[in-house]
C-alpha positions in Angstrom: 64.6 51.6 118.8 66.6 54.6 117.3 66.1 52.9 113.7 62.7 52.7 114.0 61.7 56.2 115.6 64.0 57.6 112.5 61.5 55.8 110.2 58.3 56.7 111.8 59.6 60.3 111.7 60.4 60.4 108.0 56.8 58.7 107.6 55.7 61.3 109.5 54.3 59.9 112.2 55.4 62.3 114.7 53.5 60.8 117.8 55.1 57.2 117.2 58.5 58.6 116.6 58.6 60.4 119.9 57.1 57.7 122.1 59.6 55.4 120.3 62.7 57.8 120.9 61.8 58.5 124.2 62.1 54.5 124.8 65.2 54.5 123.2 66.4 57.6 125.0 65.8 56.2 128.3 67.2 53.0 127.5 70.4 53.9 125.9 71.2 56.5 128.9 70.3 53.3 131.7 72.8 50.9 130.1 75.3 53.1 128.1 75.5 56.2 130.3 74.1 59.8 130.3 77.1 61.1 127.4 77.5 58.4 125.8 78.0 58.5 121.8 74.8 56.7 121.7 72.6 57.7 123.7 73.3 61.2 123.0 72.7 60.2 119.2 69.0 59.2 120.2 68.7 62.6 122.6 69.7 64.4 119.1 66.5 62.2 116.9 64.1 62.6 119.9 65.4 66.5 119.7 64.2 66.6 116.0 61.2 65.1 116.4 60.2 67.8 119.1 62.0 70.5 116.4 59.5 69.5 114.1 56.3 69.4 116.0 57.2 72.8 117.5 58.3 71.6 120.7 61.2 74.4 120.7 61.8 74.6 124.6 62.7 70.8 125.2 64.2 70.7 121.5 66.3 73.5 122.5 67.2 71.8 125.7 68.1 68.2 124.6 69.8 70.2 121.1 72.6 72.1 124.0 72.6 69.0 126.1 74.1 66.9 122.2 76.1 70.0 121.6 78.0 70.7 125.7 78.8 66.8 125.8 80.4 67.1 122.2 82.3 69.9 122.9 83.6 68.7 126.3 84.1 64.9 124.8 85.4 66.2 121.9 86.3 69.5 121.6 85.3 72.4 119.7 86.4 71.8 116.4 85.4 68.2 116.1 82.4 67.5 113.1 80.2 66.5 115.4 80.1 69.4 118.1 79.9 72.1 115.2 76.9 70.0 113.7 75.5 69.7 117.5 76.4 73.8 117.0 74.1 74.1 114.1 71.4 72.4 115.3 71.1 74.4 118.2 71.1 77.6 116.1 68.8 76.3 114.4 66.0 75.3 116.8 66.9 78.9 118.4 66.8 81.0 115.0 62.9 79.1 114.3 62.2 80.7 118.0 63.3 84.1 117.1 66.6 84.1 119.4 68.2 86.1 116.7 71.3 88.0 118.2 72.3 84.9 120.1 71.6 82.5 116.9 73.5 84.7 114.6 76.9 84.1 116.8 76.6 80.2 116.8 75.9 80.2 112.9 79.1 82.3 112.5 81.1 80.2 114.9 79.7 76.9 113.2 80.3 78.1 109.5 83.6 79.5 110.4 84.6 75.8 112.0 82.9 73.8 109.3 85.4 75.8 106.8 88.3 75.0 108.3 87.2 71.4 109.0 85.5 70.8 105.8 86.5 73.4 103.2 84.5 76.2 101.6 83.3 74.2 99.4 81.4 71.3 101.4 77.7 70.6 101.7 77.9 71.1 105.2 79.7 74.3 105.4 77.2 75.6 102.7 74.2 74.5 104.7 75.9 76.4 108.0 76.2 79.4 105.7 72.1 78.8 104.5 71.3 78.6 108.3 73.2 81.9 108.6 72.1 84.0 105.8 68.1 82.6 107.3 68.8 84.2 110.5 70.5 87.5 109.0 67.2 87.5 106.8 65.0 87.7 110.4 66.8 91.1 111.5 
């Protein structure tokens, strides 16, 4: 299911890749478990899908779901809870939640750093996402 909704998004068939997440969502949390690696993998596609369409409420709210399970499961300074970070700033920086965006960006670069180096393409993408929201002050 996840493969395919990932397809159908990149086609751009927006509709089809959220009915087909949502399946996948659903299914993945009934066998696997709510926090599961998995499932929370297809939360975070069904999460872009809605990011995309402008869906910012539920996006936001399936985007902190990915990002408090990480952080608890994993810790803070794991990859995938500072990418879980940035995706959260950044479905809050496209609804104008500026001050609070602007924090999670820094906390997120400042992680990536020190997980990644300078250097990275992820630690240069979570300093694009913060120079974006500085840009919206």
């Amino acid at each position: 299911m996840a493969n395919l909704g990932l397809v159908l998004l990149k086609l751009g068939r927006y509709d089809e890749a959220e009915k087909v997440l949502r399946m996948g969502v659903e299914s993945r949390e009934k066998v696997l478990g709510l926090d599961s690696v998995f499932a929370l993998a297809s939360v975070n596609h069904l999460a872009l899908v809605l990011h995309i369409r402008g869906d910012y409420e539920e996006a936001e709210r399936l985007r902190r779901r990915v990002y408090e399970a990480r952080e608890k499961e994993l810790g803070p300074m794991h990859r995938h809870t500072l990418t879980g970070l940035d995706n959260l700033a950044s479905v809050m920086r496209d609804q104008g939640k500026n001050e609070e965006t602007e924090e999670m960006c820094l906390r997120a670069l400042e992680g990536h750093a020190r997980v990644y180096g300078e250097g990275h393409p992820n630690t240069l993408t979570c300093a694009e996402n913060l120079a974006l929201v500085l840009r919206c002050r």
